[in-house]
N, C-alpha and C positions, 0 to 999 in steps of 0.2 A: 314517547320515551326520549329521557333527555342520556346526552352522554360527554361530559368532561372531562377535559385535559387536564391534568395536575401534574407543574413540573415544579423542580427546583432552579435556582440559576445562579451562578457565581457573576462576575466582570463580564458580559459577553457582549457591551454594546455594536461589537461588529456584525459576531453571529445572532443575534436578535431575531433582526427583520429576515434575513434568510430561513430561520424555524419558523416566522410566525406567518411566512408565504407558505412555507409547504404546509402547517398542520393546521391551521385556520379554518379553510373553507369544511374542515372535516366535522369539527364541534361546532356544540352546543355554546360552550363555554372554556372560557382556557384562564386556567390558576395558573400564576406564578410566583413561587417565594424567594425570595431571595437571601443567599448562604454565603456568605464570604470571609465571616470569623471576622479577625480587625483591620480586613482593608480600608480603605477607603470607596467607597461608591460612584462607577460610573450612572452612563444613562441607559443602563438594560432597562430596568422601571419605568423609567418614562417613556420609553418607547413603548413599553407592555401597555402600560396604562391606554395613552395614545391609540391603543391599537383595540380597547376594550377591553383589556382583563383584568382581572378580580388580581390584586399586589398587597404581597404582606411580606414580610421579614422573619426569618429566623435567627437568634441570639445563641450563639454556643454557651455551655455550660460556664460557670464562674471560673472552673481550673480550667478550661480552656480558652480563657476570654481573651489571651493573648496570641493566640494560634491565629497565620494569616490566613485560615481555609477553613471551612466548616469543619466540624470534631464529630459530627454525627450524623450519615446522611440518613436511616431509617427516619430517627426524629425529624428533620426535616420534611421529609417526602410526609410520614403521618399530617404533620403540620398541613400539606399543600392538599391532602386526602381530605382534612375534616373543613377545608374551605370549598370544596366543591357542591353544588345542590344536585348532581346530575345523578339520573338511576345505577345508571355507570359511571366507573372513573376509571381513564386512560393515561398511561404516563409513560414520559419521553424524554432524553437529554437535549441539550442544545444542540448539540452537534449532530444530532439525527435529520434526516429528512424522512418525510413520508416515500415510500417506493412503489406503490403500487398506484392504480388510476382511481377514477371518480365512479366507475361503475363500479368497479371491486368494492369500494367502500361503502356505496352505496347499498350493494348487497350484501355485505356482513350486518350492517345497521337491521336489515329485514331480518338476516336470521335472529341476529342477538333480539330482536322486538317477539319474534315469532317461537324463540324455544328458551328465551330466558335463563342463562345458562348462569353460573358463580362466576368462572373464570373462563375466557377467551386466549387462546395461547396464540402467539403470532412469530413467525420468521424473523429473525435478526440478523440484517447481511453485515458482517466486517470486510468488506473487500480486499482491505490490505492484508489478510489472514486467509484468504478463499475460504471463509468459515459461514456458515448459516446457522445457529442459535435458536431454537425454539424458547419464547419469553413469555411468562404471564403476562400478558400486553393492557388488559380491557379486566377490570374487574366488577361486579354486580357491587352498589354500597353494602358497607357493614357487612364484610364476608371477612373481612382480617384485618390483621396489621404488618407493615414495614418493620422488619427486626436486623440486626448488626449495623455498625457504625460504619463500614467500611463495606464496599462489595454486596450490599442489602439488599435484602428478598423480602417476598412477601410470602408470610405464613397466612394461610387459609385455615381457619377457625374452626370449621363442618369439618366432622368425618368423611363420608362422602362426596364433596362437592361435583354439581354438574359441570364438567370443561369439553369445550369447543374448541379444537385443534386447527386450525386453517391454515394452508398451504400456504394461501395469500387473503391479503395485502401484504407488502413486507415493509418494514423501520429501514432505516438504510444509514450506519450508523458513516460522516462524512467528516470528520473531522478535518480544521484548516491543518496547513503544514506548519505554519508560526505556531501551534498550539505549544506551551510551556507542558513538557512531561510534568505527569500526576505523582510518582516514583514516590520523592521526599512524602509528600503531603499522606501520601497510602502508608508509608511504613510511619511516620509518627502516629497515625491514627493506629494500625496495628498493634505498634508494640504498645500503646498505651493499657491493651487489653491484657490486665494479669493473664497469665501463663494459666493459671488451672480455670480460664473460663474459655480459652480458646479452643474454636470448634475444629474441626476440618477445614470446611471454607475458611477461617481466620489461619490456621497455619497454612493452605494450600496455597492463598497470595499475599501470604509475608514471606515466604520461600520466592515469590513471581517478583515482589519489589525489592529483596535484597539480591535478587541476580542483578535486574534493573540498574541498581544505583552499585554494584561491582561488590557488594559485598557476597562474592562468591562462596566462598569456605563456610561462612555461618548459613548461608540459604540451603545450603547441601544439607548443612544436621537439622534443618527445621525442616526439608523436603523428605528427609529418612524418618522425619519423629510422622507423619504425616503414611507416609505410606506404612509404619506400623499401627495407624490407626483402626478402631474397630472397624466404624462407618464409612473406610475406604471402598470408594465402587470400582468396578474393571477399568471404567473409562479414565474417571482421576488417577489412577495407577501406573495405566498406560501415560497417561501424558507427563505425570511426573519421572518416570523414566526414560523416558523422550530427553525431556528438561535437564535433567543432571549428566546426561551422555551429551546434550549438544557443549554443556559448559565446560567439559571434563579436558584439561591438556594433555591427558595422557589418550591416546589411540586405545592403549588395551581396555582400560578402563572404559572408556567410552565402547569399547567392543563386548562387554560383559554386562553393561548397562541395557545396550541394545539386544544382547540377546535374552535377558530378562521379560525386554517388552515382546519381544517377536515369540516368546512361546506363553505371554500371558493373552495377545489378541494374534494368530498366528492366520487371522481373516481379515487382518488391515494392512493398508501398503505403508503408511508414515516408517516405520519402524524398519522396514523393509530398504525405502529409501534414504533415511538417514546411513544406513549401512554399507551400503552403495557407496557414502560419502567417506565413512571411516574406514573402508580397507584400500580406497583410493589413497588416504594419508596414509595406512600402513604400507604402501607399495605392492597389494597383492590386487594386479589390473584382473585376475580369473575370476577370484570371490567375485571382487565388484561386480563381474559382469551377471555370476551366479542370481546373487540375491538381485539386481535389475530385472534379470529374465522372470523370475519369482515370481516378482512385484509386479511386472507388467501380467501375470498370470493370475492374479488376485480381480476380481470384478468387484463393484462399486457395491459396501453392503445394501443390502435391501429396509434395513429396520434405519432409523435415525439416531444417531450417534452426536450428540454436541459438541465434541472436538473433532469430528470430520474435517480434516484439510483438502478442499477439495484440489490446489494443485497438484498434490499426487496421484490422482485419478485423471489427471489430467496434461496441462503442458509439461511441468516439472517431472510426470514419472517418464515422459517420453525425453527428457534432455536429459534424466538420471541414468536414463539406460542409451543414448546417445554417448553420454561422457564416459560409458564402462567401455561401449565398442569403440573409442578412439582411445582408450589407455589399452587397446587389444591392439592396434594398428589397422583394426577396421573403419575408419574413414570415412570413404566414400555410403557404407552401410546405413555410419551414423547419420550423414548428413541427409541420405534417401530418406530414413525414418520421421525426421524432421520436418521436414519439406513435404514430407506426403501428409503429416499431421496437420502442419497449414493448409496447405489446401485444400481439405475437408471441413476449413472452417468456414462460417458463412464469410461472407465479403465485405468489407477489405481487411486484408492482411497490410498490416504497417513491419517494413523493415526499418531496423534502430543497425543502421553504418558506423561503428565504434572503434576508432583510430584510437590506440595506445601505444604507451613503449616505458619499458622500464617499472613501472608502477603494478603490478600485478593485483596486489591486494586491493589495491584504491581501482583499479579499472573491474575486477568482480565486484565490490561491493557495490560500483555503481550500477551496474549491469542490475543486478540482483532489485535495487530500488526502481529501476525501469520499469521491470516486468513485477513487482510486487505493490505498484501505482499505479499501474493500468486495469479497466473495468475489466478488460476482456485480455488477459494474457494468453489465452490460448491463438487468438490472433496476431500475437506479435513475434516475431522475426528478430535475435538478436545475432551481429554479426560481428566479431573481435578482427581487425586486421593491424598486424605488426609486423614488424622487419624481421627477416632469415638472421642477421647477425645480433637480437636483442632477446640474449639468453636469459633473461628475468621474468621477460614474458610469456618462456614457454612452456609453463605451466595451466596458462591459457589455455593452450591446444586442446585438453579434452573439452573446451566449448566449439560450438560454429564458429570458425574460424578462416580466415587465408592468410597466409600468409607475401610480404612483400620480397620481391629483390631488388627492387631499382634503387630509385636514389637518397629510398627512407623517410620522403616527403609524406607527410600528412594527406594531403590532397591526393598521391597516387595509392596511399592507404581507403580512403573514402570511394573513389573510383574502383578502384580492386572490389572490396565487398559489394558494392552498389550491382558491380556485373555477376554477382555469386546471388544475388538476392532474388528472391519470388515475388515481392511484396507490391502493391498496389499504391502506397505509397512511401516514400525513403524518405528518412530522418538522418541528419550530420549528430551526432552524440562526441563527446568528448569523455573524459575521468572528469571534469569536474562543473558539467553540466547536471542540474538536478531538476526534475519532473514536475507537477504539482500532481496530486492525485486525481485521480480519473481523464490523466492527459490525452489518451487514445479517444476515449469519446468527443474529447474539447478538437481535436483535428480532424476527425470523422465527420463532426458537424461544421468546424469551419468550411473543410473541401464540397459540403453538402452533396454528394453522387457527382462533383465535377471529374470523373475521369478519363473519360471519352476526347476532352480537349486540354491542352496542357496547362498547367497549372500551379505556382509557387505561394505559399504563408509566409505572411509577415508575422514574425512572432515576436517578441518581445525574451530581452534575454535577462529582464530584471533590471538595467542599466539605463540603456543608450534610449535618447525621443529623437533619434533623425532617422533618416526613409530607407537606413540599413538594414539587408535582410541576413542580419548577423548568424543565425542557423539557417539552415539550408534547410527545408521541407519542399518536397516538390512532389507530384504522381508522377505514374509512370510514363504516360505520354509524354510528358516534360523531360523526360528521362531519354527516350526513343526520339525526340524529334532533334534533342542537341547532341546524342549522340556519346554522353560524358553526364557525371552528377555535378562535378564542375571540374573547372576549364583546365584539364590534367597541364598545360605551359606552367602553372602557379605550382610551389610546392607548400605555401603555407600562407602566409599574408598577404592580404590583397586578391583573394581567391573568391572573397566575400562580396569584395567593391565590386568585380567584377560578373560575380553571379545576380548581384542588386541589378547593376545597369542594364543588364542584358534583358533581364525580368522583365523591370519597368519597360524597358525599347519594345519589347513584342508583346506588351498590355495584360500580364497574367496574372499581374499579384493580385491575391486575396489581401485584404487587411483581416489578421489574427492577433492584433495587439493586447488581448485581454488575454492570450496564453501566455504565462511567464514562465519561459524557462531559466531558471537563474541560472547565468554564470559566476561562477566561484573562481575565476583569474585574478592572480594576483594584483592586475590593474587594478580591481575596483577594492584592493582589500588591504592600502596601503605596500604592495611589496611581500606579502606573506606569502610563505608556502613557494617562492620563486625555487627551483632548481634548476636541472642541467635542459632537460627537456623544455621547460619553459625559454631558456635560454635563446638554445639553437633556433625554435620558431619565431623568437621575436628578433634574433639578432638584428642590427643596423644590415648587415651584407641581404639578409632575405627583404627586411624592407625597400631595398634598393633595386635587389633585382625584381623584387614583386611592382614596384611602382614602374619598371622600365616596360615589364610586360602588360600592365594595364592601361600603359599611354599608348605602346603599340598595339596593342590589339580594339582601342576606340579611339583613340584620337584627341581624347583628353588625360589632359598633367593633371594625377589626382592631388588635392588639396594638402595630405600631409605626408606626399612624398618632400 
């Protein structure tokens, strides 16, 4: 039994070689077409070729021939189907990786040989959505064809067809952070689609790319024309109600939307915990706390649901109902509930130490990107610390949080939470540090189980190639033998040099140069986005006294003092 891969592929000579490591060893044979409308051509191709696979091109239509993106991915993907010789044909994006191991695959291969099925259905993880997808993954030849130009499925042709449901192996969809949004390219294909031919699925994500690209108000009447449709199912219903309450600036409205969904699926938490969010903005901290208690009373359904979010069954339902008990002036409650949920998790819990001030909105969204880029969120520990007099921030509060009094330094902010923290390992975060995704595994395996002896990452902040260890990662040993996360004398600059020197003196660094966490300071971005905050940490008077205190505390005059 032979079994082929048939992809399609726009530009991807970076991601190439990374698909063609993971799903390689799996086939028989690996098709690639290639779709790009009227770019111009990198070396994806040559690389495919290079690597053995069967390379052909697809041409958009004549009215299309000016469009720079493919106009049709069904037609395509047919196109990569009828280039395949395999008994089976398997298809995959670029930006997938295989997820599962070499035995797994291995014994799906025995069953698909041994019971011969039409369709093989397999798990599709989003990570950045805590979402699992069940996908026609593996098809038998000559069972269907590829239909819509946009969003495309595959129709099965047999009335009954034989399907194979499997847990695992799972797709593992991994997309770069550089990737350019799809948005534009999704609605000109959409709206190309006359009106009286468009299905559900055509209006359910022409509704998803005009929220996308801010065309709010018209995605709302294509998201209403949609849920009055026939072939609306419970779940697309729910989601689409979801969707037009999270956009909605009005609270009531957003309160009438949600409670549409909570009495159409009144057995799921999403709906529950979006609620939690919206009477938190209408100022009623009881509701909140109500529909959190709910929610956390709602168990995980049993059947399979394809918008399943699994952080509501998870970390996010436990910080929804954290953030109700501290708009209650329960506190210490919230933060036991937290804490006891880390703990329960296997090991290591990663604490994210997140110094802010003034910035409210930019300090949660970053927060929010942390924990919505890491494999394992329920693992991870977020800690907010601001100053008693930075009323902008205290909004904050219904997150984990401490609060500072001293002297409003950055460095006694970081210090502060580090001592509130549980975590196995501590991260320095900023507002305008940014993650890559799956950063918590990329540090889990740098520290490789070193926790037992102390230990710092060199990471990479997207910038700098000198032997600065510009964020601060350390374990907790590292933590417990100095006593501080750094060196509470410093209040801002120069807290770095001196945590580097110290590193390097007692032989601890890891090199993690391959984790980039970019920083977005205005240094590196000509001057942008400078404000008052940025200010005071960089003023000339902190670099002076920061340099006074790093020549005193080792004995060396740093270079740009």
């Amino acid at each position: 039994m032979k079994i082929s891969l048939a992809i399609i592929a726009g530009n991807v000579e970076h991601w190439m070689p990374r698909f063609l490591d993971s799903f390689s060893p799996l086939f028989d044979q690996i098709i690639v077409v290639r779709a790009i409308g009227n770019q111009e051509p990198d070396a994806s191709l040559d690389i495919a070729r290079s690597r053995g696979c069967v390379t052909a091109e697809y041409h958009n239509k004549p009215a299309h021939a000016d469009w720079p993106h493919v106009d049709d991915f069904a037609a395509a993907r047919n196109l990569a189907f009828k280039l395949a010789d395999g008994d089976y044909i398997a298809w995959a994006d670029t930006d997938d990786v295989y997820g599962g191991t070499m035995e797994e695959w291995q014994a799906l291969r025995k069953r698909i040989a041994t019971e011969r099925p039409d369709v093989v259905t397999l798990p599709y993880v989003v990570p950045e959505d805590q979402l699992c997808v069940l996908r026609e993954r593996i098809l038998r030849r000559d069972t269907g064809t590829w239909i819509s130009p946009i969003h495309e499925s595959f129709k099965v042709s047999m009335e009954a067809p034989c399907v194979i449901v499997q847990e695992s192996p799972a797709w593992h969809h991994a997309t770069h952070k550089d990737r350019t949004p799809n948005n534009e390219r999704n609605l000109r294909i959409l709206e190309s689609i006359p009106e009286s031919e468009r299905t559900l699925s055509h209006l359910f994500h022409l509704w998803q790319s005009m929220r996308f690209v801010g065309r709010i108000e018209e995605g709302v009447k294509i998201a209403q024309q949609a849920l009055k449709h026939p072939d609306l199912g419970p779940d697309e219903g729910y989601e689409l109600l979801i969707n037009i309450a999270q956009v909605s600036t009005n609270p009531r409205a957003q309160e009438q939307y949600l409670l549409q969904a909570l009495n159409a699926a009144p057995y799921r938490r999403e709906a529950f915990g979006e609620m939690v969010n919206c009477k938190l903005r209408l100022g009623d901290p009881r509701a909140a706390l109500a529909y959190a208690e709910a929610m956390n009373g709602l168990s995980d359904p049993p059947e399979y649901i394809w918008n399943r979010r699994g952080k509501y069954y998870g970390y996010l339902g436990v910080q929804l109902h954290g953030m109700a008990l501290r708009a209650n002036g329960r506190f210490k409650e919230a933060d036991v509930r937290e804490i006891n949920h880390l703990k329960a998790q296997r090991h290591p819990v990663i604490s994210l130490l997140h110094a802010t001030r003034g910035r409210p909105k930019i300090a949660a969204d970053a927060r929010r990107q942390w924990l919505n880029r890491a494999t394992h969120p329920d693992r991870v520990e977020h800690l907010f610390a601001f100053d008693f007099n930075d009323e902008q921030s205290m909004p904050l509060a219904v997150y984990r949080h401490v609060i500072q009094t001293g002297n409003g330094a950055s460095v006694g902010a970081w210090n502060l939470a580090a001592a509130a923290s549980c975590g196995d390992i501590l991260i320095q975060i900023n507002d305008d540090f940014e993650p890559p995704m799956g950063w918590d595994v990329m540090i889990e395996q740098a520290f490789a189980g070193k926790y037992a002896d102390p230990a710092a990452l060199k990471v990479s902040d997207g910038h700098r190639t000198d032997d600065l260890l510009c964020i601060a990662v350390i374990n907790r040993a590292r933590y417990q033998q100095q006593g501080f996360f750094l060196h509470p004398r410093f209040k801002s600059v120069f807290s770095d040099d001196f945590h580097s020197w110290s590193a390097y003196k007692d032989g601890i660094v890891i090199d993690a140069n391959h984790i980039v966490i970019e920083h977005h300071h205005p240094f590196f971005n000509e001057g942008k986005g400078w404000d008052e905050v940025y200010a005071i940490h960089n003023s000339p008077e902190r670099y002076k006294e920061g340099a006074a205190i790093f020549e005193e505390l080792t004995g060396i005059k740093p270079r740009t003092a």
